[in-house]
Residue frames as a rotation matrix with the C-alpha (Angstrom) as fourth column:
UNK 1
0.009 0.274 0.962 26.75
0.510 0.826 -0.240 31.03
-0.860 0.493 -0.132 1.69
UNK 2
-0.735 -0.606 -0.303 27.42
0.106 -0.544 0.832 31.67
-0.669 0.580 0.465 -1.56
UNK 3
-0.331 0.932 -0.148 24.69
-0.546 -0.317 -0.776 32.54
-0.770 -0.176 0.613 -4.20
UNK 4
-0.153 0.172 -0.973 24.80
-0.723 0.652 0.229 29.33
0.674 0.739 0.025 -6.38
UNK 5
-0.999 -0.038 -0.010 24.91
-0.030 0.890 -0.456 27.17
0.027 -0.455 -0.890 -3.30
UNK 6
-0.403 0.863 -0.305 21.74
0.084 0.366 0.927 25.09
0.911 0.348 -0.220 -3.10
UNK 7
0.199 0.445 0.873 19.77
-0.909 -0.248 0.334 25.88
0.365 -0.861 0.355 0.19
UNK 8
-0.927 -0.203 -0.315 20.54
-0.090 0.936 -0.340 23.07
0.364 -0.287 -0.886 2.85
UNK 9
0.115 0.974 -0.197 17.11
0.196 0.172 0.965 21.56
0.974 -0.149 -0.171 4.53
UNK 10
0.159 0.004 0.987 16.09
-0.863 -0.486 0.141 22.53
0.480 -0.874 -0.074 7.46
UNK 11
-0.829 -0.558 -0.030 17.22
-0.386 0.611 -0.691 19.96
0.404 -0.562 -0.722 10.12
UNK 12
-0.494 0.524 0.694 13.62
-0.630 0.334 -0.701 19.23
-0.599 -0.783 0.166 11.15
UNK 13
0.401 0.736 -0.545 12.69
-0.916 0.300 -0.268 17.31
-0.034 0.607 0.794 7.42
UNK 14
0.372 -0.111 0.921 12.10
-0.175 0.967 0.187 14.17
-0.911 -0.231 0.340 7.43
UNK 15
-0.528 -0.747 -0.404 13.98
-0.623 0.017 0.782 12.38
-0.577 0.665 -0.474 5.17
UNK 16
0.319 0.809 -0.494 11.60
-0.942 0.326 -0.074 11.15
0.101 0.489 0.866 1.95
UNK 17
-0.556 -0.343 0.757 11.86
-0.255 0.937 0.237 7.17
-0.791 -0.061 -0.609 1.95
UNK 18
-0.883 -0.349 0.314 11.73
-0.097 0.790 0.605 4.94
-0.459 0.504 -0.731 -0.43
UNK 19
0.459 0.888 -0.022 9.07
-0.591 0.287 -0.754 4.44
-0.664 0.359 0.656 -3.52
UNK 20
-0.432 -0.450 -0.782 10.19
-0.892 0.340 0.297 1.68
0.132 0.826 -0.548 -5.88
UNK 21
0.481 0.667 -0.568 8.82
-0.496 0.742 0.452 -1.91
0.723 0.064 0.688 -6.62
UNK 22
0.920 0.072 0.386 8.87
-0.385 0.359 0.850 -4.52
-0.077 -0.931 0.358 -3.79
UNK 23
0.740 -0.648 -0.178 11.57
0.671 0.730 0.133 -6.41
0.044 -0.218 0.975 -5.30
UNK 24
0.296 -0.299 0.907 13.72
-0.124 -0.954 -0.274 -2.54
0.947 -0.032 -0.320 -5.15
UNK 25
0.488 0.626 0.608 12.83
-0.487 -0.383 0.785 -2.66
0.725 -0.679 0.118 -1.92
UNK 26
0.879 0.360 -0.314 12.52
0.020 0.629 0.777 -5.95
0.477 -0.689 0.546 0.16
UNK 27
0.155 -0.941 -0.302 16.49
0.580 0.334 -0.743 -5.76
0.800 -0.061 0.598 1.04
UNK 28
-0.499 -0.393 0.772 16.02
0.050 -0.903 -0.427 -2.63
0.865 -0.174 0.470 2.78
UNK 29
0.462 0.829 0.317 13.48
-0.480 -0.067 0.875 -3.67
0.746 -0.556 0.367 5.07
UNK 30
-0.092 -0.564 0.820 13.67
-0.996 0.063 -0.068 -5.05
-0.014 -0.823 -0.568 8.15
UNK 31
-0.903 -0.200 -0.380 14.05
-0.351 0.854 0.384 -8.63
0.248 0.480 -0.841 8.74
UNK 32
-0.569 0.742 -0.355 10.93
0.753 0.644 0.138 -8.62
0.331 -0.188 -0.925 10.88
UNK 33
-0.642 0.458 -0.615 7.51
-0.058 -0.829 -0.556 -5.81
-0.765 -0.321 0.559 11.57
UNK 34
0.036 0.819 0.572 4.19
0.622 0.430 -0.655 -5.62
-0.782 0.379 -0.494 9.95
UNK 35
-0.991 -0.132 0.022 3.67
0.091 -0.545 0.833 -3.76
-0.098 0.828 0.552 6.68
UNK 36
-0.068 0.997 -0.040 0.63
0.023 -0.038 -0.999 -2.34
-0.997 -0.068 -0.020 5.57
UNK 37
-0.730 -0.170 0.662 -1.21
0.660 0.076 0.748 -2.90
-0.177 0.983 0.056 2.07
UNK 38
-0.575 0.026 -0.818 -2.77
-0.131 -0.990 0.060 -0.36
-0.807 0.142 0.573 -0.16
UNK 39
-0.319 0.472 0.822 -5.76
0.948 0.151 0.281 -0.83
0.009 0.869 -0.495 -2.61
UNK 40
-0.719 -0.008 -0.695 -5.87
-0.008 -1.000 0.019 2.94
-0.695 0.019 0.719 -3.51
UNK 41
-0.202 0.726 0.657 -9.30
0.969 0.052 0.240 3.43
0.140 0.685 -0.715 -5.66
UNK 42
-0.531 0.117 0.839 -10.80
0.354 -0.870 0.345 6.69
0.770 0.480 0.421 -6.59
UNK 43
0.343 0.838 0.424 -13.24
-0.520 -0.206 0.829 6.69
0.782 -0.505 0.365 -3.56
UNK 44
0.827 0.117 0.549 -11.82
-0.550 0.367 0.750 4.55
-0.114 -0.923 0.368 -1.12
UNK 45
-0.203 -0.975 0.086 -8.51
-0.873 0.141 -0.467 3.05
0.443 -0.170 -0.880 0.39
UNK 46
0.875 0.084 -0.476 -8.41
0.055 0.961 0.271 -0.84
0.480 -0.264 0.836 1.08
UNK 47
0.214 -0.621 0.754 -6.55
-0.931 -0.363 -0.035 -1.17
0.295 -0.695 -0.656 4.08
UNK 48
0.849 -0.173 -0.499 -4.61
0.304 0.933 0.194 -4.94
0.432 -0.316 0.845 5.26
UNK 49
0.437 -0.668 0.602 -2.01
-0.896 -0.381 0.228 -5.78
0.077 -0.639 -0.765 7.85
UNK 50
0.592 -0.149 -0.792 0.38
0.052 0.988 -0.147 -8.68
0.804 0.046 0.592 8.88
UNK 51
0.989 0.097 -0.112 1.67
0.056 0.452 0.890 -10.14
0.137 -0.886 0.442 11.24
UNK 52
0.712 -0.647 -0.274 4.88
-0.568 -0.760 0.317 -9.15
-0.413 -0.070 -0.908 12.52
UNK 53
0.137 -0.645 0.751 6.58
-0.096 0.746 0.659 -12.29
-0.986 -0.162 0.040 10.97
UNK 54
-0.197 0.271 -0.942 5.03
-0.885 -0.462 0.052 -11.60
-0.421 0.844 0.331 7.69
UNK 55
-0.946 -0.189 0.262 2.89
-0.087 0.930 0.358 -14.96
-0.311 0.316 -0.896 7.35
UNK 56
-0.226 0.899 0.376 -0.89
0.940 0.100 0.326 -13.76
0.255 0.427 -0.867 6.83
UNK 57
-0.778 0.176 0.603 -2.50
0.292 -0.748 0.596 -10.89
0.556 0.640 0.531 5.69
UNK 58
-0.423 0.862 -0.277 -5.78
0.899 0.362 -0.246 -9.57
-0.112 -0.353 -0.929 7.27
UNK 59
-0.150 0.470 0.870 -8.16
0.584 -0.668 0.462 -6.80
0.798 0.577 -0.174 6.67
UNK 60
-0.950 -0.177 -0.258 -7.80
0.301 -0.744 -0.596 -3.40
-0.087 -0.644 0.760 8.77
UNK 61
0.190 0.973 -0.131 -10.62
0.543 -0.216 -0.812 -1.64
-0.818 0.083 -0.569 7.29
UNK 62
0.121 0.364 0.923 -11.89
0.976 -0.212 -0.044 0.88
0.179 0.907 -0.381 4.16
UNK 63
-0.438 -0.272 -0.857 -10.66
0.352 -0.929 0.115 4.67
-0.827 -0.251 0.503 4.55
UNK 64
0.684 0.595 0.422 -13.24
0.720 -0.457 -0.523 7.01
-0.119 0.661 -0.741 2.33
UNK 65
-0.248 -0.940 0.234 -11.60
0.967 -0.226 0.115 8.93
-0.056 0.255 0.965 0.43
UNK 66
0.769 0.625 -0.137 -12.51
0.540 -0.748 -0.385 12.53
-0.343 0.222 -0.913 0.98
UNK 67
0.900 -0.420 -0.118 -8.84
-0.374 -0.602 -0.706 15.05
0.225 0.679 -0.699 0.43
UNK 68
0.211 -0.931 -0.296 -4.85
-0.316 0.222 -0.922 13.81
0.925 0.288 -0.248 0.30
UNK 69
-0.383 -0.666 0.640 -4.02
-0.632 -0.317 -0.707 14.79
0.674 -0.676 -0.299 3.79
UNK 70
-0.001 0.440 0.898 -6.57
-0.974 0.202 -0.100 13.60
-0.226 -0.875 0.428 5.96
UNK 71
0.837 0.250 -0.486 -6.45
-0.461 0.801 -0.382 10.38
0.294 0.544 0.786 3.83
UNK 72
-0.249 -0.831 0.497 -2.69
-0.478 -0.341 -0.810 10.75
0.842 -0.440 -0.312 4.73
UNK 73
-0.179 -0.017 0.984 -3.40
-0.984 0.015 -0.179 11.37
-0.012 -1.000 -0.020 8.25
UNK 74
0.810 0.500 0.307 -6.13
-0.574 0.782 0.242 8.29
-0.120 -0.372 0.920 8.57
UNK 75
0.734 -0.402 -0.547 -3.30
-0.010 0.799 -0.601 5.71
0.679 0.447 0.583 6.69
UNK 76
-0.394 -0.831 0.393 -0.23
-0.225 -0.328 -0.918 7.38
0.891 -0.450 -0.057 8.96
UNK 77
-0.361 0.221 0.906 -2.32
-0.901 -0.334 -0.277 6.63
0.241 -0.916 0.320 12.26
UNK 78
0.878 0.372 -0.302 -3.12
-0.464 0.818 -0.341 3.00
0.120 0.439 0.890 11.03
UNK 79
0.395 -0.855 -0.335 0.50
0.247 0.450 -0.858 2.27
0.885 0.257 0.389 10.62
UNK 80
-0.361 -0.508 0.782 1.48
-0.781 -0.293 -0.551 3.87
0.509 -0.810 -0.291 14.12
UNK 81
0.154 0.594 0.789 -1.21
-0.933 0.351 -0.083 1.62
-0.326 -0.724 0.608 15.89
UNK 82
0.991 0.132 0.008 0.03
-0.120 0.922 -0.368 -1.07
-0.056 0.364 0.930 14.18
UNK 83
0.081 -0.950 -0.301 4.09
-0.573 -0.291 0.766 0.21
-0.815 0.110 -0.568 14.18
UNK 84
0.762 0.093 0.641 4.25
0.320 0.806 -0.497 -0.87
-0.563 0.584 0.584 11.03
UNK 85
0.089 -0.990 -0.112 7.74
0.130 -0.100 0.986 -0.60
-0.987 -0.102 0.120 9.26
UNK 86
-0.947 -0.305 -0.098 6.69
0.031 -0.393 0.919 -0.01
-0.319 0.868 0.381 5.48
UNK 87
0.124 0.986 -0.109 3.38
-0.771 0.027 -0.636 0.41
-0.624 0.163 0.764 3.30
UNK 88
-0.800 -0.442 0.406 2.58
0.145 0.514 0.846 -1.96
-0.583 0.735 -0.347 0.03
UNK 89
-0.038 0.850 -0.525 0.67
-0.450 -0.484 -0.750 -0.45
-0.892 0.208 0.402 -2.40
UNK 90
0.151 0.350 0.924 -1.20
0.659 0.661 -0.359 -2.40
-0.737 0.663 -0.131 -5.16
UNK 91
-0.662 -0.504 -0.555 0.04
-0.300 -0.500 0.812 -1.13
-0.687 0.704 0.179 -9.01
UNK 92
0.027 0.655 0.755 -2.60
0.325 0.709 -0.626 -1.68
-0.945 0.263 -0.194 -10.96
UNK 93
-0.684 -0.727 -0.049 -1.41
-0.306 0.226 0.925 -2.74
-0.662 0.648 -0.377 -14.14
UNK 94
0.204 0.668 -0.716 -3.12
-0.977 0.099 -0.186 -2.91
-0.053 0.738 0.673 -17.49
UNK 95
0.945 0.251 0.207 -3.34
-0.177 0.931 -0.319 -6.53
-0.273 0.265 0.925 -18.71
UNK 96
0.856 -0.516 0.027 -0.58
0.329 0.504 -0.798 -6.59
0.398 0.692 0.602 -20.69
UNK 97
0.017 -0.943 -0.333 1.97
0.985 -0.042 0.170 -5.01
-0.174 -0.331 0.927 -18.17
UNK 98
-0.631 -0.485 0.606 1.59
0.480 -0.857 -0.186 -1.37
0.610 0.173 0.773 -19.33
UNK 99
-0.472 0.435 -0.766 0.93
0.773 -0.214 -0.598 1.29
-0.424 -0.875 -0.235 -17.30
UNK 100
0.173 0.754 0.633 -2.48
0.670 -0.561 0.486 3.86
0.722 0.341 -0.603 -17.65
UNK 101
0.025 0.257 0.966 -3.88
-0.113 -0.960 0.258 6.50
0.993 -0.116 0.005 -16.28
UNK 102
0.976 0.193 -0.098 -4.63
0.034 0.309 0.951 4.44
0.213 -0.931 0.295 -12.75
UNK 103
0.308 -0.914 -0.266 -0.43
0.894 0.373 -0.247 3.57
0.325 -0.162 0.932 -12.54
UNK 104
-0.171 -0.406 0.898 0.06
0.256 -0.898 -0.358 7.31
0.951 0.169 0.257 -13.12
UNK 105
0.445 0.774 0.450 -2.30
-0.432 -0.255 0.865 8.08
0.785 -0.579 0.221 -10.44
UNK 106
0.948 -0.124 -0.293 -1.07
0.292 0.706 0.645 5.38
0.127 -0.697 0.706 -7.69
UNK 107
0.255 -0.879 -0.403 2.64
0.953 0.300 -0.050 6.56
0.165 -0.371 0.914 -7.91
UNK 108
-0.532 -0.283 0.798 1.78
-0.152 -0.896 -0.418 10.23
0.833 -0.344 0.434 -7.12
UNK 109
0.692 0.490 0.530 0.10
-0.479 -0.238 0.845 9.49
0.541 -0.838 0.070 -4.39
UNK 110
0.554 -0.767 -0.323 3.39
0.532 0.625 -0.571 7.32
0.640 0.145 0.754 -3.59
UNK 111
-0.130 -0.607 0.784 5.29
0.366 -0.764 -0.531 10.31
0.921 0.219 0.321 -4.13
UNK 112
-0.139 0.235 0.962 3.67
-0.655 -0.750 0.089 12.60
0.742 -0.618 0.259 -1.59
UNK 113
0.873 0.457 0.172 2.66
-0.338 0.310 0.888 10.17
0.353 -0.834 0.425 0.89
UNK 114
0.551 -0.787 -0.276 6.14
0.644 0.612 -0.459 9.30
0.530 0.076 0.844 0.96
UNK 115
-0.548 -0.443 0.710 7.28
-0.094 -0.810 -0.578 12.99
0.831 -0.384 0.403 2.25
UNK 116
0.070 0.707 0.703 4.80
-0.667 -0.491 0.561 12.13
0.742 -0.508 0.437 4.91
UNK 117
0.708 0.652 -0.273 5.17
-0.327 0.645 0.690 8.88
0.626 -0.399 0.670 5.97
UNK 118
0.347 -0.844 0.409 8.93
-0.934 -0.352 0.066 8.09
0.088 -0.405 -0.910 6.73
UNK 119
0.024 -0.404 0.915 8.69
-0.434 0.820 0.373 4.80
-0.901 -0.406 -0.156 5.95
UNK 120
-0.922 -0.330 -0.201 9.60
-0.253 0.124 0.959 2.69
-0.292 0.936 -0.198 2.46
UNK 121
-0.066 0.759 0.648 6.68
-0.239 0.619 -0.748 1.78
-0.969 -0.205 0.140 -0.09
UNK 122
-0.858 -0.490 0.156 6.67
-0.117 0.483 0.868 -0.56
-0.500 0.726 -0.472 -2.57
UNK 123
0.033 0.796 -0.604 4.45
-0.980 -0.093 -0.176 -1.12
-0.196 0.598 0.777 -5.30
UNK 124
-0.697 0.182 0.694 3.16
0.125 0.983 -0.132 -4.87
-0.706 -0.005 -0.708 -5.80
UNK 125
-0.894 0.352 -0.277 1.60
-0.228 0.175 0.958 -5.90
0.386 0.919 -0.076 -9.22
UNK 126
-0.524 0.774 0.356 -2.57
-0.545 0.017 -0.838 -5.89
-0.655 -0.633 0.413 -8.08
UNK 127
-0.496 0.598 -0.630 -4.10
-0.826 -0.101 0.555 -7.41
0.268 0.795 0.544 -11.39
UNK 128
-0.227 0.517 -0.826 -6.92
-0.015 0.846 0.533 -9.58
0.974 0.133 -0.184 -10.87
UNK 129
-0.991 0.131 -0.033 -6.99
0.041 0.060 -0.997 -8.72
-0.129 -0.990 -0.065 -6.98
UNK 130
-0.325 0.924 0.202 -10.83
-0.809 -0.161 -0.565 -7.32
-0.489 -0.347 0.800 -6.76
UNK 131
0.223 0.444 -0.868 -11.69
-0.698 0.694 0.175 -10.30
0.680 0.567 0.465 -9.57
UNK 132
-0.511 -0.449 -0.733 -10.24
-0.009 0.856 -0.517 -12.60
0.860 -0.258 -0.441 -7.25
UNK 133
-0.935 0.023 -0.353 -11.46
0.354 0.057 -0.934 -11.47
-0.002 -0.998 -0.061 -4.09
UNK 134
-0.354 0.892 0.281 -15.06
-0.893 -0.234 -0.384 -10.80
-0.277 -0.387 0.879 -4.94
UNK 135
0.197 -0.053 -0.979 -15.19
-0.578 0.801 -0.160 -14.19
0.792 0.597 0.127 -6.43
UNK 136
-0.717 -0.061 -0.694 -14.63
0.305 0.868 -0.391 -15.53
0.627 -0.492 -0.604 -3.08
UNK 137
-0.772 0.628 0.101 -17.09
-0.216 -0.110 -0.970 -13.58
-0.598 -0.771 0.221 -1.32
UNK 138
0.017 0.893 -0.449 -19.39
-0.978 0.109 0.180 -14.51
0.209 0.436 0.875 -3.91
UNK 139
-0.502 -0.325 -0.802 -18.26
-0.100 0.942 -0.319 -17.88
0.859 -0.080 -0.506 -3.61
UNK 140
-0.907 -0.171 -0.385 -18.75
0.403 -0.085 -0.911 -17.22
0.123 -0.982 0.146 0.53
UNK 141
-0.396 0.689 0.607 -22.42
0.561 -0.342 0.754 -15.45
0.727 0.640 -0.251 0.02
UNK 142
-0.482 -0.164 -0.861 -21.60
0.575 -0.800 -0.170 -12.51
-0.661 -0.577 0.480 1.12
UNK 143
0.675 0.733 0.086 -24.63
0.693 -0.590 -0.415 -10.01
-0.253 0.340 -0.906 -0.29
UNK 144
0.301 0.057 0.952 -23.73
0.709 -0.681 -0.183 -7.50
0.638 0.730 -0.246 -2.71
UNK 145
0.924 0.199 0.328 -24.16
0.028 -0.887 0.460 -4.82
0.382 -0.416 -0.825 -0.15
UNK 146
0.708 -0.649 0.279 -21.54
-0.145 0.254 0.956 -6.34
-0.691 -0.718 0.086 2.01
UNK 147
0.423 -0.762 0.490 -19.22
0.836 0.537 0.112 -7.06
-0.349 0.362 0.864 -0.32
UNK 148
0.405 0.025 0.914 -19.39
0.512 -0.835 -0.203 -3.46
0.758 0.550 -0.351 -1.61
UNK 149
0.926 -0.102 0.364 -18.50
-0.377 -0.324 0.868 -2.43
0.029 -0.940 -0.339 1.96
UNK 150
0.372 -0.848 0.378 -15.51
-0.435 0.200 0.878 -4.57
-0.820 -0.491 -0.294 2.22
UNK 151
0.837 -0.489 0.246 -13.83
0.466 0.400 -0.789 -5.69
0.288 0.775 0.563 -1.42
UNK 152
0.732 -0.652 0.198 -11.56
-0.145 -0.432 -0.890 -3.20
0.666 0.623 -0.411 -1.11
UNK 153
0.344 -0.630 0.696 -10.02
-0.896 0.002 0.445 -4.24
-0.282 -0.777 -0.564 2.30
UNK 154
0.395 -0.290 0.871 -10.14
-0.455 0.762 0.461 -6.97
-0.798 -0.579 0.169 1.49
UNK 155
0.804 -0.593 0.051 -8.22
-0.042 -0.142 -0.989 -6.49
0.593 0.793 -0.139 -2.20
UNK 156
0.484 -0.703 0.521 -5.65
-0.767 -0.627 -0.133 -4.85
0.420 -0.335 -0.843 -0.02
UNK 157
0.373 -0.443 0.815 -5.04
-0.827 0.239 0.508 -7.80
-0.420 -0.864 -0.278 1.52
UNK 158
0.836 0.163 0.524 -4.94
0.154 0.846 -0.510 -10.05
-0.526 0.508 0.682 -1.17
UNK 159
0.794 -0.596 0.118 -2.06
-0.096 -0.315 -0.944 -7.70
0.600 0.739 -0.307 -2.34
UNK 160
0.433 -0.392 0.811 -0.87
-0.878 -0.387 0.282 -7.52
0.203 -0.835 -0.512 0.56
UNK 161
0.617 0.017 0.787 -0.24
-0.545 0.731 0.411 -11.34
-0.568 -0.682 0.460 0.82
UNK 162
0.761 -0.511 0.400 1.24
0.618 0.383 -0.686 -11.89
0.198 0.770 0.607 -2.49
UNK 163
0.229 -0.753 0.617 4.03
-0.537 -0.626 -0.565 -9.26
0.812 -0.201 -0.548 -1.43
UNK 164
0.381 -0.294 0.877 4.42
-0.817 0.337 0.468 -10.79
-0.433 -0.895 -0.112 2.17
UNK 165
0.786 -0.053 0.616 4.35
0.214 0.958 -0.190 -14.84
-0.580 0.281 0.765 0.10
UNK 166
0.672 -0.727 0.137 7.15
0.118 -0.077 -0.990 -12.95
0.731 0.682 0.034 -2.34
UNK 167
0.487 -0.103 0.867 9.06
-0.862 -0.216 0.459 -11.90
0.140 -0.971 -0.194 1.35
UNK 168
0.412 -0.291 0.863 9.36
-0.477 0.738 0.477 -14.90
-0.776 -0.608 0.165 2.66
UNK 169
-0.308 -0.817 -0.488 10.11
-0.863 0.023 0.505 -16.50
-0.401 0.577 -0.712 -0.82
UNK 170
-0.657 0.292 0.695 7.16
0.119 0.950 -0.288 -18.40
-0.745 -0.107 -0.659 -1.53
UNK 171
-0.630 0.324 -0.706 6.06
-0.771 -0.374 0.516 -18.58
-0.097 0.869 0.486 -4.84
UNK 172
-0.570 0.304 0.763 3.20
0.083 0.946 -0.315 -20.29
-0.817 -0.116 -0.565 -5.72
């Protein structure tokens, strides 16, 4: 080898897969296999699944957030037990469409979890998810405590369903 050639990878890396928005995406997927969603917060992962047809959403559970990997690990062992075939991770978007510090934040963890995971993930516009979805559990009187306990799964899924309802091609 010559000393300008570029090193070749070793034969045992996985190949990085896909980060780009859903609509990037949705071609590449399969036509059918659950996906998992992603409310990514500073302290804690909201976690949601669907059905392999991709027609309803449902809450997995709340991964504390403690360092990258093991967060990693927990999300990568979620998606096996579920064989799920891509992630969707909520973009949370300033009001007006630009992106802050959170956007920054949400598409390095993209990044890297991408060298890990081997499977595509897309990024799905989240604004208004937690407003929306504690608003029904208030609605539902579900106690503070509890709701603190589960918003964020159940964000995730609320993103998670507006990505699946774009999928199938139902806009509402």
């Amino acid at each position: 080898m010559s000393d300008d050639a570029s090193p070749t990878p070793p034969a045992s890396a996985a190949p990085v897969a896909p980060v780009a928005p859903l609509a990037d995406i949705a071609a590449h997927l399969p036509p059918r296999g659950t996906i998992l969603g992603l409310d990514l917060g500073t302290k804690t992962i909201g976690v949601a699944t669907c059905d392999p047809d991709r027609r309803l959403a449902t809450v997995v559970e709340t991964v504390r957030r403690t360092k990258f990997t093991q967060d990693a690990q927990r999300l990568l062992v979620l998606a096996e037990e579920r064989k799920a075939v891509a992630f969707v991770l909520g973009l949370p978007l300033n009001m007006d469409g630009s992106e802050g510090p959170r956007v920054q934040a949400s598409r390095a963890f993209a990044r890297n979890f991408a060298r890990m995971s081997g499977r595509p993930i897309a990024f799905w516009d989240e604004r208004l998810s937690t407003v929306a979805v504690e608003r029904a559990l208030i609605s539902a009187d579900v106690s503070r405590a509890k709701r603190a306990n589960v918003i964020d799964q159940h964000a995730a899924a609320f993103i998670l369903q507006g990505a699946i309802d774009f999928l199938n091609g139902r806009r509402f």
